[in-house]
Backbone of each chain as ProteinMPNN parsed JSONL, in Angstrom:
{"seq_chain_A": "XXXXXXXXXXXXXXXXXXXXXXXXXXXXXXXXXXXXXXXXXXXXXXXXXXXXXXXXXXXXXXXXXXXXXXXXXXXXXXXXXXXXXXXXXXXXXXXXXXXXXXXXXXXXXXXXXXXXXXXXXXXXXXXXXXXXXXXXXXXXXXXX", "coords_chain_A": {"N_chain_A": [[6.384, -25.975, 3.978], [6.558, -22.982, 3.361], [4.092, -22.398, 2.947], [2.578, -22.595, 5.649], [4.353, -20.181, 6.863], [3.833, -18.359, 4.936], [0.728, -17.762, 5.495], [1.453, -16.659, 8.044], [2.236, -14.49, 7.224], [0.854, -12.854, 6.03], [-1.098, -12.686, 8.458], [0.228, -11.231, 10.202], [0.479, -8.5, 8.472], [-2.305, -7.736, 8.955], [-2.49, -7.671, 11.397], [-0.942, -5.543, 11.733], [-2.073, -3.677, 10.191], [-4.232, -3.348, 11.249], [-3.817, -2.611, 13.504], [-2.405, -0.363, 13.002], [-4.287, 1.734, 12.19], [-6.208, 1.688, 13.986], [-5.274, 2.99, 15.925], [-4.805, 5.427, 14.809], [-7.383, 6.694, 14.244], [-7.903, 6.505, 16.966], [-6.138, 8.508, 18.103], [-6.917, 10.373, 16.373], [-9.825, 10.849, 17.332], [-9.38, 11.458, 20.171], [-7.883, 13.78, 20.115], [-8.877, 15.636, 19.037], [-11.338, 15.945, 20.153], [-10.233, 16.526, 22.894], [-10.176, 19.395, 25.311], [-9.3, 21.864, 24.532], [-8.18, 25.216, 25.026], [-8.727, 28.267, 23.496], [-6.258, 30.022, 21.521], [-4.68, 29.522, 24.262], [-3.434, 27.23, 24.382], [-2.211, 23.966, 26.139], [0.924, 22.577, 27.08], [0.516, 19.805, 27.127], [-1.342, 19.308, 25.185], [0.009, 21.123, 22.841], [2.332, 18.778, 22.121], [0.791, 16.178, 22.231], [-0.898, 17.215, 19.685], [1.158, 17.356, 18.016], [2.256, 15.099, 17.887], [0.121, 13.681, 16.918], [0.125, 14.947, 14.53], [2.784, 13.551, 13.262], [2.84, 11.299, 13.281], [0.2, 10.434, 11.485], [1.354, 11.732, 9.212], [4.223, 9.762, 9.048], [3.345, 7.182, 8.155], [1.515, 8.207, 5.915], [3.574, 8.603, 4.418], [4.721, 6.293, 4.558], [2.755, 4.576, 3.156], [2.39, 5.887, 0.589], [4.63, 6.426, -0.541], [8.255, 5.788, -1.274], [9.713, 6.251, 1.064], [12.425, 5.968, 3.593], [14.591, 5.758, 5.985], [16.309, 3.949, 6.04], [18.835, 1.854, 4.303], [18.1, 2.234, 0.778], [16.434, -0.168, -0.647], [16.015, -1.688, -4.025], [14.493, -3.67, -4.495], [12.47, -4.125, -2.849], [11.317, -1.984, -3.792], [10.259, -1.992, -6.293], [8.408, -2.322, -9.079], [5.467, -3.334, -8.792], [5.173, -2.714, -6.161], [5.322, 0.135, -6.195], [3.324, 0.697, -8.476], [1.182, -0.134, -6.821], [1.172, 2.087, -4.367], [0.758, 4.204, -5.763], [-2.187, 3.207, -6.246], [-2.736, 3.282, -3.426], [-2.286, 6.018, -2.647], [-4.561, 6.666, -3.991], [-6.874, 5.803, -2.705], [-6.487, 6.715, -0.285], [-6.974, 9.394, -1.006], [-9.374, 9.935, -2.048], [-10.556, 8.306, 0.581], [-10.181, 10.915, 2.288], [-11.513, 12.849, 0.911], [-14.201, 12.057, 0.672], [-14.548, 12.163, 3.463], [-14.681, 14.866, 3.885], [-16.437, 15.561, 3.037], [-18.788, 14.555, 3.978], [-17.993, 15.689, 7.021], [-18.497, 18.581, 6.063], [-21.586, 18.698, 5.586], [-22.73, 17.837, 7.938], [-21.714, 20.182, 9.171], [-23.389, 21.844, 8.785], [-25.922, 21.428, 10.784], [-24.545, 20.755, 13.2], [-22.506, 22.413, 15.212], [-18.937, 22.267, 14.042], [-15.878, 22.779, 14.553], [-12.545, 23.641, 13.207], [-10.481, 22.18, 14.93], [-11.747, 19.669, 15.749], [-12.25, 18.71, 13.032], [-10.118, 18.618, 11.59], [-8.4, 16.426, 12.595], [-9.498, 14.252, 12.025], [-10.303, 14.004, 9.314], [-7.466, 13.848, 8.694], [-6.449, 11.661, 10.099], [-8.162, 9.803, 8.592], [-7.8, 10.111, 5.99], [-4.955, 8.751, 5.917], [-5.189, 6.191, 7.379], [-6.789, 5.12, 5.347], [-5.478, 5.269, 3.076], [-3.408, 3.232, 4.132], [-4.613, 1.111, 4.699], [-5.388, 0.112, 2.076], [-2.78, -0.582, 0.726], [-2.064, -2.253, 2.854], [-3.157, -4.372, 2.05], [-3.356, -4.543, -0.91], [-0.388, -5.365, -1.119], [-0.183, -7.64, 0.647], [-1.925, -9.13, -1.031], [0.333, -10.081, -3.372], [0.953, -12.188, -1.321], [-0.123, -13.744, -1.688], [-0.743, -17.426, -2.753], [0.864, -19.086, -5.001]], "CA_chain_A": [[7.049, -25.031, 4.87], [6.128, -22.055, 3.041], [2.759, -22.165, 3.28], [2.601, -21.617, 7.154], [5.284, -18.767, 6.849], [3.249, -17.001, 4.109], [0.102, -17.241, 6.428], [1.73, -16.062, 8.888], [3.033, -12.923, 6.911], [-0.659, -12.007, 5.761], [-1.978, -12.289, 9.602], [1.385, -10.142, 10.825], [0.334, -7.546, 8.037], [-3.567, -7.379, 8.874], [-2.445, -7.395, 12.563], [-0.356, -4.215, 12.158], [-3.055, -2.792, 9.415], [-6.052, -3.262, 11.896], [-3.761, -1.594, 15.168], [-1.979, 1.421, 12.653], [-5.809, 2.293, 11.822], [-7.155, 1.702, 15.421], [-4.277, 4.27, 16.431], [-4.695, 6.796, 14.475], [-8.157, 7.184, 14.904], [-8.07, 6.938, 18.412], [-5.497, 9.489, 18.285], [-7.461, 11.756, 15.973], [-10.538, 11.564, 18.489], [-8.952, 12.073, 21.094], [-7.242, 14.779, 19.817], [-10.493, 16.291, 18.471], [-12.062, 16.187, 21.524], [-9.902, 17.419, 23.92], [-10.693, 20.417, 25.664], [-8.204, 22.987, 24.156], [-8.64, 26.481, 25.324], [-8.507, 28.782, 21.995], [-5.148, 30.465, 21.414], [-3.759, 29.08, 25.024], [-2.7, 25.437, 24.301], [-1.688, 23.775, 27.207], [2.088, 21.862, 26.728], [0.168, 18.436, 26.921], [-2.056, 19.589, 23.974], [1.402, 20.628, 21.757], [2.804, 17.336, 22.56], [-0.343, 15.597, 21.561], [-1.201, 17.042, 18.161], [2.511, 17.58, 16.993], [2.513, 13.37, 17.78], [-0.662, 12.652, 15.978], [0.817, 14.932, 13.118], [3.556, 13.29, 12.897], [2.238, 9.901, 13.192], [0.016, 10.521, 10.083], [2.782, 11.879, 8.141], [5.011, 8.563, 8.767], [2.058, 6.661, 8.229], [0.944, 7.965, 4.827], [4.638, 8.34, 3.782], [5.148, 4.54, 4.873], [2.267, 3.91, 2.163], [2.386, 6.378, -0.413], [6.02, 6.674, -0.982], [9.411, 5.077, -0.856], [10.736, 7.327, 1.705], [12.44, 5.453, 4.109], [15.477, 6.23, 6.607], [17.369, 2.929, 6.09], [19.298, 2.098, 2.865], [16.721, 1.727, -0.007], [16.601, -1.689, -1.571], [15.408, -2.037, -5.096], [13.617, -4.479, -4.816], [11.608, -3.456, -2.2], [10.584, -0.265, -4.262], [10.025, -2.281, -7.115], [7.123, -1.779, -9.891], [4.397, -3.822, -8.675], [5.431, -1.883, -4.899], [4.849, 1.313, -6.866], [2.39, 0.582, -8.545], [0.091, -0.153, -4.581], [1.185, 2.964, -3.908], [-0.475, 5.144, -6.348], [-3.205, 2.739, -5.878], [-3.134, 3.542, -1.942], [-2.748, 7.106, -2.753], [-5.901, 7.391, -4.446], [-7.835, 5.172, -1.574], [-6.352, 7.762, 0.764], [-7.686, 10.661, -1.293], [-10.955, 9.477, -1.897], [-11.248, 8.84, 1.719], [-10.536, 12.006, 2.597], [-12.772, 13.506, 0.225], [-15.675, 11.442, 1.278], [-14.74, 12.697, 4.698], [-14.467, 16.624, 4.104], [-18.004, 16.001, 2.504], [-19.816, 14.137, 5.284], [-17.745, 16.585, 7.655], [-19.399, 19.807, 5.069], [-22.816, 17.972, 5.551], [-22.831, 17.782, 9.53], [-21.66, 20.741, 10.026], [-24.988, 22.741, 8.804], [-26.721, 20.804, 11.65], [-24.214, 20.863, 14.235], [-21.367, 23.234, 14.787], [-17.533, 21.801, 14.428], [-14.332, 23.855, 14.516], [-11.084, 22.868, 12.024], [-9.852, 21.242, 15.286], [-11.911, 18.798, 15.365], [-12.742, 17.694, 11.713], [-8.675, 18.292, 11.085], [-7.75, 15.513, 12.773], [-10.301, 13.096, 11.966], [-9.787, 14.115, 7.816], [-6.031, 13.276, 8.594], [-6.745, 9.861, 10.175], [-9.529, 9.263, 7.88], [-6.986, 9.659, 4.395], [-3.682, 8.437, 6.349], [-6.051, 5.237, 7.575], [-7.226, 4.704, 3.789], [-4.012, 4.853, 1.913], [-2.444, 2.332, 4.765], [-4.992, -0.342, 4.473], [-5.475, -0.106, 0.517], [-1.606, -0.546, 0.435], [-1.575, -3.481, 3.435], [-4.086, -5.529, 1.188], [-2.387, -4.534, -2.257], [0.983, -6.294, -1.313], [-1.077, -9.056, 1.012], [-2.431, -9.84, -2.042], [1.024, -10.525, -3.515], [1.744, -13.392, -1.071], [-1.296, -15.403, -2.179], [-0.278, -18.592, -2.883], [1.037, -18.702, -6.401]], "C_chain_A": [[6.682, -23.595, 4.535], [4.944, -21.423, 3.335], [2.533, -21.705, 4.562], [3.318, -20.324, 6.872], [4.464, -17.82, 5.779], [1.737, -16.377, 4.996], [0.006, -16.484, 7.437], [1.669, -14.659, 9.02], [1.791, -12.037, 6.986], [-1.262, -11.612, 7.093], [-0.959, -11.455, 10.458], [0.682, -8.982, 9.728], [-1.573, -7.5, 8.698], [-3.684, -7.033, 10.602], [-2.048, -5.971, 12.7], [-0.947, -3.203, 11.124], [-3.807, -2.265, 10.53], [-4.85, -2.021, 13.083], [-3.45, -0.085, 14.508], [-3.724, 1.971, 12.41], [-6.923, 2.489, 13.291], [-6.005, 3.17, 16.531], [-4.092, 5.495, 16.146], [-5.828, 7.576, 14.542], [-8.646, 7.357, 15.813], [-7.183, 7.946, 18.319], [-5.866, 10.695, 17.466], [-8.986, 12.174, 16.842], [-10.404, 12.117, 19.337], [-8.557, 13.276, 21.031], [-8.218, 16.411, 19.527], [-11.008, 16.846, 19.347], [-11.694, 16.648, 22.631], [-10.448, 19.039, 24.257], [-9.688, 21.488, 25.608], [-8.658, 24.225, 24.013], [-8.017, 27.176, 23.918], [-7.588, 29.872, 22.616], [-4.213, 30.422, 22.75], [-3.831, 27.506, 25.08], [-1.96, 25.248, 25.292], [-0.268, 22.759, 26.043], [1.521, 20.564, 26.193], [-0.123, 18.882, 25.691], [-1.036, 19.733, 22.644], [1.759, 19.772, 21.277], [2.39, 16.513, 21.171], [-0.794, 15.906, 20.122], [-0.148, 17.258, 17.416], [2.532, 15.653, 16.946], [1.856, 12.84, 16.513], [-0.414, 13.134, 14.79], [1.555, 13.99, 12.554], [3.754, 11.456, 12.882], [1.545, 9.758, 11.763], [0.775, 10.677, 8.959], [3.438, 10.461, 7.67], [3.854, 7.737, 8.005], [1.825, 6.505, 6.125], [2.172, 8.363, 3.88], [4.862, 6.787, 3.088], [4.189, 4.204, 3.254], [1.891, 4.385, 0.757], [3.556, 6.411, -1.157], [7.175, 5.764, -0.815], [10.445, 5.331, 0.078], [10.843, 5.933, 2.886], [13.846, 6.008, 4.571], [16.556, 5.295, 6.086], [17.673, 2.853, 4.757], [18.372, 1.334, 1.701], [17.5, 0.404, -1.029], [15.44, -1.292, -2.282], [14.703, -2.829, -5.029], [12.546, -4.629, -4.057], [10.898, -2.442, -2.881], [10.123, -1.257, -5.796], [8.768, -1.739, -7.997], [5.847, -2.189, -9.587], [4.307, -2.859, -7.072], [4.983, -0.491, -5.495], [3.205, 1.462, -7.216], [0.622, 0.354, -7.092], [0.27, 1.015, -4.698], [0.883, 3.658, -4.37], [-1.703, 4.729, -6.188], [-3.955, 3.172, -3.966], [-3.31, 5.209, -1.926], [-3.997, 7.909, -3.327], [-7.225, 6.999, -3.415], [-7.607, 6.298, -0.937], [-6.946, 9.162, 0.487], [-8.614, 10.731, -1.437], [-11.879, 9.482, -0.161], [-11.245, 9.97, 2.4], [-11.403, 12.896, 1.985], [-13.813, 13.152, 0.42], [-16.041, 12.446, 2.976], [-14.701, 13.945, 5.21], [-15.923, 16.475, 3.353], [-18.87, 15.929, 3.521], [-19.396, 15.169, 6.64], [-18.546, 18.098, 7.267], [-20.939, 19.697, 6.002], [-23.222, 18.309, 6.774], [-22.822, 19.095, 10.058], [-22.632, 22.03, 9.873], [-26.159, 22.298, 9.93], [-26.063, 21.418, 12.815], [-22.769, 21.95, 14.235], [-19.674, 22.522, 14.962], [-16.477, 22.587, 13.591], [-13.221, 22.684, 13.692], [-10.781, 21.852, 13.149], [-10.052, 20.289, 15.616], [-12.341, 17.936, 14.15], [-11.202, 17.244, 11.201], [-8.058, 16.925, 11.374], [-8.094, 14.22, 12.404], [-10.184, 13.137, 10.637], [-8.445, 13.753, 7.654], [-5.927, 11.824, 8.685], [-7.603, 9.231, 9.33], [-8.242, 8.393, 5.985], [-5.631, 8.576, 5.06], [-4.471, 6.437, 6.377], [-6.401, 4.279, 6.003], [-6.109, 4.124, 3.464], [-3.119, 3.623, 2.64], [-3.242, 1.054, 4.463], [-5.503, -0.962, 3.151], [-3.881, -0.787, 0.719], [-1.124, -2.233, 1.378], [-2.259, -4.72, 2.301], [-3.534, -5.69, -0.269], [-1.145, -5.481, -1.788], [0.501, -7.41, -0.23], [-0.936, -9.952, 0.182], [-0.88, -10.745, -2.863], [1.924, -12.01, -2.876], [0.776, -14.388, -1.304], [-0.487, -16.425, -2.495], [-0.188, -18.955, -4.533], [-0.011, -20.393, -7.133]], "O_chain_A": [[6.47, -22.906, 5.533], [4.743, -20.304, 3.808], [2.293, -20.509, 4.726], [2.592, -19.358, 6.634], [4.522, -16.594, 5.874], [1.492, -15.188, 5.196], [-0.952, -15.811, 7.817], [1.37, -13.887, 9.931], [1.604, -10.996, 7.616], [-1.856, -10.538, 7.185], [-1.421, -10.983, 11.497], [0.07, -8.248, 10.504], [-1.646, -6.271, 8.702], [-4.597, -6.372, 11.097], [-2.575, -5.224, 13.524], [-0.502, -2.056, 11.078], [-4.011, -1.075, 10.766], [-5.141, -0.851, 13.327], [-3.85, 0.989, 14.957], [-3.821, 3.139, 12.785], [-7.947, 3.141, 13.495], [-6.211, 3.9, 17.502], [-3.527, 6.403, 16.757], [-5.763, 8.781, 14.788], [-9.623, 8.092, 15.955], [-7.94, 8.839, 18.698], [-5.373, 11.805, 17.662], [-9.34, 13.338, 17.034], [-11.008, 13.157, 19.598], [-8.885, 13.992, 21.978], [-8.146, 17.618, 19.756], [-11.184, 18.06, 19.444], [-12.493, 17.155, 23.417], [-11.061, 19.712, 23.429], [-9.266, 21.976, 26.657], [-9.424, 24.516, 23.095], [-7.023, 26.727, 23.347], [-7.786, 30.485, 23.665], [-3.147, 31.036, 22.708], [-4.361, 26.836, 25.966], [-1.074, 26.058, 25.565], [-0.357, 22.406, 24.867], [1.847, 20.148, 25.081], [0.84, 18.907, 24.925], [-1.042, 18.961, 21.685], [1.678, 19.654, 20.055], [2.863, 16.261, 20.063], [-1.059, 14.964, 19.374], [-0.3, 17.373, 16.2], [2.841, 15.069, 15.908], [2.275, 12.143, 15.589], [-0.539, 12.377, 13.827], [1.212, 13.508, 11.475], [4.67, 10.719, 12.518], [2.115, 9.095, 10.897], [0.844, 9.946, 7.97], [3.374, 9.992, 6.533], [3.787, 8.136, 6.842], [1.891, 5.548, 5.354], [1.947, 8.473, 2.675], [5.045, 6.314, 1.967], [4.782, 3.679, 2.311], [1.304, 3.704, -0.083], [3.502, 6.423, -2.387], [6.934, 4.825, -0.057], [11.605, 4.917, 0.078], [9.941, 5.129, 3.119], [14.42, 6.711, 3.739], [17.63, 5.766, 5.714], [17.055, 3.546, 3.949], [18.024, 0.154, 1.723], [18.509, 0.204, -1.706], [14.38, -0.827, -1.861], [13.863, -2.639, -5.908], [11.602, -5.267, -4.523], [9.808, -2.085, -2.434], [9.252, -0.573, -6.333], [8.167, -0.744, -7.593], [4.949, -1.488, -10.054], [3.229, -2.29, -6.902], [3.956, -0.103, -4.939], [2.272, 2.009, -6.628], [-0.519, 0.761, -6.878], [-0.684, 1.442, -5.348], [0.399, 4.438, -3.551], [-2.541, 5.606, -5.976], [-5.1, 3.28, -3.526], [-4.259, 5.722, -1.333], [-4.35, 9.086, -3.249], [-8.271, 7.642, -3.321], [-8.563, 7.073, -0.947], [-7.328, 9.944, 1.358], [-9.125, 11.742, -0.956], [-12.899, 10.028, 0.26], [-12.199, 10.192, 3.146], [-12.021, 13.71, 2.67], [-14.661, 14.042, 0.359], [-17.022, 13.032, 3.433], [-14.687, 14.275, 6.396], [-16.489, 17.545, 3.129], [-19.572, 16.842, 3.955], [-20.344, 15.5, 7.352], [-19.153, 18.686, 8.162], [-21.279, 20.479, 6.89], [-24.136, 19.132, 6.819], [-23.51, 19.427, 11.023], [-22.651, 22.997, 10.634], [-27.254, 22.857, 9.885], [-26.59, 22.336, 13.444], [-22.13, 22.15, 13.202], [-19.293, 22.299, 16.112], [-16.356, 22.872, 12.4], [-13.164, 21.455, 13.637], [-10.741, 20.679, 12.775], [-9.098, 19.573, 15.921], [-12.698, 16.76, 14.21], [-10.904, 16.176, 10.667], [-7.326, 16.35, 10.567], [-7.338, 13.249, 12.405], [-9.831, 11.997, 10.335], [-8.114, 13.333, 6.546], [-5.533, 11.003, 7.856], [-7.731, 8.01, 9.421], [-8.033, 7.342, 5.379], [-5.487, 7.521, 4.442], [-4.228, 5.627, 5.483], [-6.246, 3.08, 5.771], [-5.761, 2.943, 3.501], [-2.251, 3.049, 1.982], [-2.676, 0.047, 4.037], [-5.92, -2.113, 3.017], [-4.076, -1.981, 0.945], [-0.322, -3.078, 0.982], [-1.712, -5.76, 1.934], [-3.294, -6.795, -0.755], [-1.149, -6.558, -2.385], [1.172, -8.407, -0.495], [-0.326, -11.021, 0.208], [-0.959, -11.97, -2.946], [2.861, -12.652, -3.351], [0.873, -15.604, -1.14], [0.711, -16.14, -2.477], [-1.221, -19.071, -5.193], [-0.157, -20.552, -8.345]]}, "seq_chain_B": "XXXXXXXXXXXXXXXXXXXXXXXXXXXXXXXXXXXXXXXXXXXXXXXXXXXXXXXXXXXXXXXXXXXX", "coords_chain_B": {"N_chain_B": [[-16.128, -3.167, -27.966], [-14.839, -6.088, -26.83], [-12.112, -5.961, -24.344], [-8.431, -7.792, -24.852], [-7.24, -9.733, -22.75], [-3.95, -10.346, -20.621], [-2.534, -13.597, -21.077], [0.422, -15.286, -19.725], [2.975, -17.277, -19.546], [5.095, -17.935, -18.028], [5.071, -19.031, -15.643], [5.372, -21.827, -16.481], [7.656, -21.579, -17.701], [9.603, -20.443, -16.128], [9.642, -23.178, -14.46], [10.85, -24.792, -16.288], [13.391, -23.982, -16.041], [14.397, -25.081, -13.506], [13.498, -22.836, -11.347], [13.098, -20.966, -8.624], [10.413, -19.064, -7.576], [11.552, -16.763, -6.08], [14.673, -16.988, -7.103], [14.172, -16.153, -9.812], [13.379, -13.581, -9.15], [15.171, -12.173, -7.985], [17.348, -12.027, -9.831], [16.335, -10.788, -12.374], [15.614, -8.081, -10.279], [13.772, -7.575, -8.364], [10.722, -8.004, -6.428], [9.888, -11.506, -4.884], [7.533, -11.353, -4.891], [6.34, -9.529, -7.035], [7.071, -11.408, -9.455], [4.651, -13.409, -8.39], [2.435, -12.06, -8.651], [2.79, -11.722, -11.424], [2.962, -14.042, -12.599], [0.172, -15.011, -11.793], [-1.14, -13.818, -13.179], [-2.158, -11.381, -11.676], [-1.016, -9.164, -11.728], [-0.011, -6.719, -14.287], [3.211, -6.289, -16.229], [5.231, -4.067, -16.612], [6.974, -3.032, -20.284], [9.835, -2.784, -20.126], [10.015, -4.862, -17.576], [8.985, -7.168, -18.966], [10.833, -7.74, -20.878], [12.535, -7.987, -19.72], [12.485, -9.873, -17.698], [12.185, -11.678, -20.239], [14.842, -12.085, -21.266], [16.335, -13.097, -19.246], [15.702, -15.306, -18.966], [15.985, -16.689, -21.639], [14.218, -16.131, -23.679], [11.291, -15.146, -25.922], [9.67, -12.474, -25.589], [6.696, -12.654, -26.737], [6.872, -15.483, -25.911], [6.399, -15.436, -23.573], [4.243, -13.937, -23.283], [0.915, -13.086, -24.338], [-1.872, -12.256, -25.947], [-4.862, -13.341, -24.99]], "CA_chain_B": [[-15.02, -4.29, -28.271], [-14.275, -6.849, -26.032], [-10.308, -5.954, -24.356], [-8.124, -8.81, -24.887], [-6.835, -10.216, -21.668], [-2.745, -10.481, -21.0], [-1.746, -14.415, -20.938], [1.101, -15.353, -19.493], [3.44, -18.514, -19.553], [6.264, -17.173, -17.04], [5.669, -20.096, -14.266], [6.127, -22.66, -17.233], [8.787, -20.918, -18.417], [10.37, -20.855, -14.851], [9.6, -23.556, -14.103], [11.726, -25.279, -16.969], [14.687, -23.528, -15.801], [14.313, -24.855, -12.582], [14.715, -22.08, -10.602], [12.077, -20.55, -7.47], [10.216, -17.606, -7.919], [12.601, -16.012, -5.449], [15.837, -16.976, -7.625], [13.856, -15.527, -10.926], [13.265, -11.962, -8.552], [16.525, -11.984, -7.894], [18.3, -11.805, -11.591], [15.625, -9.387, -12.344], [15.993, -7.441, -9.15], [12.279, -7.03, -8.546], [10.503, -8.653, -5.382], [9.158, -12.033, -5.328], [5.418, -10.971, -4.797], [6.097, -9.2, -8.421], [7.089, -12.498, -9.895], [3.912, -14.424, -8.116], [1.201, -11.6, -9.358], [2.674, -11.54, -12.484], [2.225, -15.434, -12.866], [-1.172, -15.132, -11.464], [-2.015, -12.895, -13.969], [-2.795, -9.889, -10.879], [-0.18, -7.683, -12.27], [0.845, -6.562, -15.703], [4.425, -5.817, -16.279], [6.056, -3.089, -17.586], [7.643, -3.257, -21.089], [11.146, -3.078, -19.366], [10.274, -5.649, -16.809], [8.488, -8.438, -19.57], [11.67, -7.752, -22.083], [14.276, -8.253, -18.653], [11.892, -11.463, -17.72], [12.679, -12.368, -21.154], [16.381, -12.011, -21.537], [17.195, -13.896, -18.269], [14.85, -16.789, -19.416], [16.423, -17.203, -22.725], [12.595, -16.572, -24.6], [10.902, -14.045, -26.666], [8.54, -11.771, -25.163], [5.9, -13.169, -26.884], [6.551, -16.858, -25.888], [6.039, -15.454, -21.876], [2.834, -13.522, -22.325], [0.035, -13.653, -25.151], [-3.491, -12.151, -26.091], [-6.221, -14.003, -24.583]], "C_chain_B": [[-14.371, -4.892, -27.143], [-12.515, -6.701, -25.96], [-10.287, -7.526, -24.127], [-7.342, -8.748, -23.662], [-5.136, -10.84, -22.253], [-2.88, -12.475, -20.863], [-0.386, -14.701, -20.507], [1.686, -17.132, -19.168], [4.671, -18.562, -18.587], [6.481, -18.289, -16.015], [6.112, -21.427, -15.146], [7.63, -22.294, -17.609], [9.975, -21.089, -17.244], [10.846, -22.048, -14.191], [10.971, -25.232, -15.045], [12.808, -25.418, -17.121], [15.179, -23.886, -14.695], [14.701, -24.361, -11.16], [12.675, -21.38, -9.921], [11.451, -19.473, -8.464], [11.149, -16.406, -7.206], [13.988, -16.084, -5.875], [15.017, -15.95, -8.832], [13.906, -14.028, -10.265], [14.306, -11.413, -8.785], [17.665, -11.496, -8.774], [17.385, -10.95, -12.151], [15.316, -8.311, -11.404], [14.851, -6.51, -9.033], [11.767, -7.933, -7.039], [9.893, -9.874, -5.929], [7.458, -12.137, -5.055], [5.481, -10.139, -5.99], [6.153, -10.363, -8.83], [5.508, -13.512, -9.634], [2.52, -13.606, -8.771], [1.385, -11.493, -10.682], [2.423, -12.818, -13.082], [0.955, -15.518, -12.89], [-1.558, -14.403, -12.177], [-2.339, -11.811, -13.395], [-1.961, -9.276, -11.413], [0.392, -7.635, -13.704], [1.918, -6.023, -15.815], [4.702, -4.663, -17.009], [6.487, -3.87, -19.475], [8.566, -3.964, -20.471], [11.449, -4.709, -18.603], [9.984, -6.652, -17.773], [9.643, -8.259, -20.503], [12.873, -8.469, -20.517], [13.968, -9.678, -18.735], [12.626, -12.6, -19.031], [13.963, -13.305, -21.792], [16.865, -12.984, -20.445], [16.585, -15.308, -18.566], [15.218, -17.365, -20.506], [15.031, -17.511, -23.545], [12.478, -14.925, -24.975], [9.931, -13.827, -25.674], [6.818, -12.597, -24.931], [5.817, -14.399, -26.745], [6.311, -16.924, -24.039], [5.212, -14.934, -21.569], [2.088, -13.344, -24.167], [-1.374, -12.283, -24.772], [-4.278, -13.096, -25.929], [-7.187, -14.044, -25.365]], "O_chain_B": [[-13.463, -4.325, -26.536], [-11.731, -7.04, -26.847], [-11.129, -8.295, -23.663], [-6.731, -7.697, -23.466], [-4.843, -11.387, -23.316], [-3.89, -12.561, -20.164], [0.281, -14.046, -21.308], [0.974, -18.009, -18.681], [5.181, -19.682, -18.576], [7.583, -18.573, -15.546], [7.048, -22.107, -14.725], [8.556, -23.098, -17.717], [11.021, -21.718, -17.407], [11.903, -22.181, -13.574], [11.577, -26.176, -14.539], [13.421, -26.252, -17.787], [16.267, -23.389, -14.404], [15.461, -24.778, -10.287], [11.585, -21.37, -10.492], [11.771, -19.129, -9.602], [11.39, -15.325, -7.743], [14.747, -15.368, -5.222], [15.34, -14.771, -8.685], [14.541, -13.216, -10.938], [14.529, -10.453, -9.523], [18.62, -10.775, -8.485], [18.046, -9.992, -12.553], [14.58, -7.47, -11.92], [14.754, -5.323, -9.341], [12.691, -8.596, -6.57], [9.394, -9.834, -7.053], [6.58, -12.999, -5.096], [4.31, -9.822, -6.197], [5.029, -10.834, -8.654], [5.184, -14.286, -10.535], [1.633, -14.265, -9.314], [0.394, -11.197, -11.35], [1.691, -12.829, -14.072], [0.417, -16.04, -13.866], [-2.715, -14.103, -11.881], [-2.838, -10.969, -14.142], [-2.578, -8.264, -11.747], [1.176, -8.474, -14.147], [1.793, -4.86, -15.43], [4.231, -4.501, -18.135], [6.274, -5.051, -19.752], [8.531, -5.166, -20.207], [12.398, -5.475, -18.771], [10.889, -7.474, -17.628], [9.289, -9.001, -21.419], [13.781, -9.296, -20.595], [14.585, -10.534, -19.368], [13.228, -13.672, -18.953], [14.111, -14.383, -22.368], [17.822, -13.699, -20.742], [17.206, -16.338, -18.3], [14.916, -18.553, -20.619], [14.693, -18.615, -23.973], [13.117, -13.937, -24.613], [9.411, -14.718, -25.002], [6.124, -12.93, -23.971], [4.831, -14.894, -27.29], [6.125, -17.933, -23.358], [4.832, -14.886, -20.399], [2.847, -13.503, -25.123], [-1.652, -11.678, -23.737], [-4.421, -13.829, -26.907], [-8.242, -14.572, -25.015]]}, "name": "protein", "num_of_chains": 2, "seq": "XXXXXXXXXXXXXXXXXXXXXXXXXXXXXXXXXXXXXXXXXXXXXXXXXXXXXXXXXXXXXXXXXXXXXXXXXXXXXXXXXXXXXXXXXXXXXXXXXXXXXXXXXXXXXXXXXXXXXXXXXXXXXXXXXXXXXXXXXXXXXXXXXXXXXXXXXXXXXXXXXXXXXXXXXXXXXXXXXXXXXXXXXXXXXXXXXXXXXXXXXXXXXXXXXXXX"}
């Protein structure tokens, strides 16, 4: 009985790894790429990058930290839970550092403005630290 | 110098008592995906947590994890 139900859990977490990562960098291209007139931001445009802020934020809260709205269970936060999460916080910093280099790199070729590398260096670390962190506690339901 | 690798005897040990890995979490108030990597050898415990392990198991330290 277990066995199904733990499979399950791993292909529910790799389901909602793969879409938070397919969401945030569609929402940092997009975001990127829009056509935002410099120092008049249309309302949509506000909207839109206060979202995908604040999407990243939750995001690399959800996998760096224990912050959470609802009432914190111990055992949820536990040490091996901790432990992922410095582990995801260093995936997430790495990838952003990879990605403010190759961003560096490009942009002696081609020309790109903060507002589009910003968003794509946000989704890039936020992205990291979530799917280091889905695979770290994955790993925990292996099959003992 | 070759590091020595942790050992661990924790699912015998559990398993003697017989009690889940999700009852053992429980009286150590830790998740059971700590309990299953620390069997499997993926995670090394704290002090704290391999002395609690200990105490609720009725064993020494050293009779639930080892040098390799």
């Amino acid at each position: 009985m277990s066995k199904p139900r733990s499979r399950a859990d791993r292909r529910r977490r790799a389901v909602i790894a793969s879409a938070a990562v397919l969401v945030i960098i569609a929402g940092g291209v997009i975001t990127s790429t829009s056509a935002i007139e410099m120092g008049h931001p249309r309302n949509v445009d506000l909207v839109r990058t206060a979202g995908f802020m604040l999407l990243t934020l939750v995001i690399a809260l959800r996998a760096t930290t224990g912050f959470t709205l609802l009432k914190p269970d111990a055992a949820m936060n536990d040490e091996l839970t901790r432990a992922n999460r410095a582990s995801a916080g260093r995936a997430g910093f790495w990838a952003m550092m990879i990605g403010a280099w190759l961003a560096l790199g490009a942009a002696l070729y081609v020309p790109i403005t903060l507002l589009e590398a910003a968003p794509l260096l946000l989704a890039i670390g936020a992205a990291g630290a979530a799917l280091r962190f889905s695979v770290l506690e994955a790993r925990g339901d292996e099959a003992a | 110098m070759k590091q020595p690798r942790l050992g661990v005897r924790l699912k015998e040990a559990r398993q003697e008592k017989g009690w889940t890995q999700a009852e053992l979490a429980e009286r150590v108030s830790v998740s059971r995906k700590t309990i299953n990597t620390v069997e499997n050898g993926v995670f090394i415990p704290s002090t704290l947590l391999a002395l609690n392990l200990a105490r609720v198991l009725g064993a020494k330290v050293e009779d639930l994890f080892y040098l390799d």
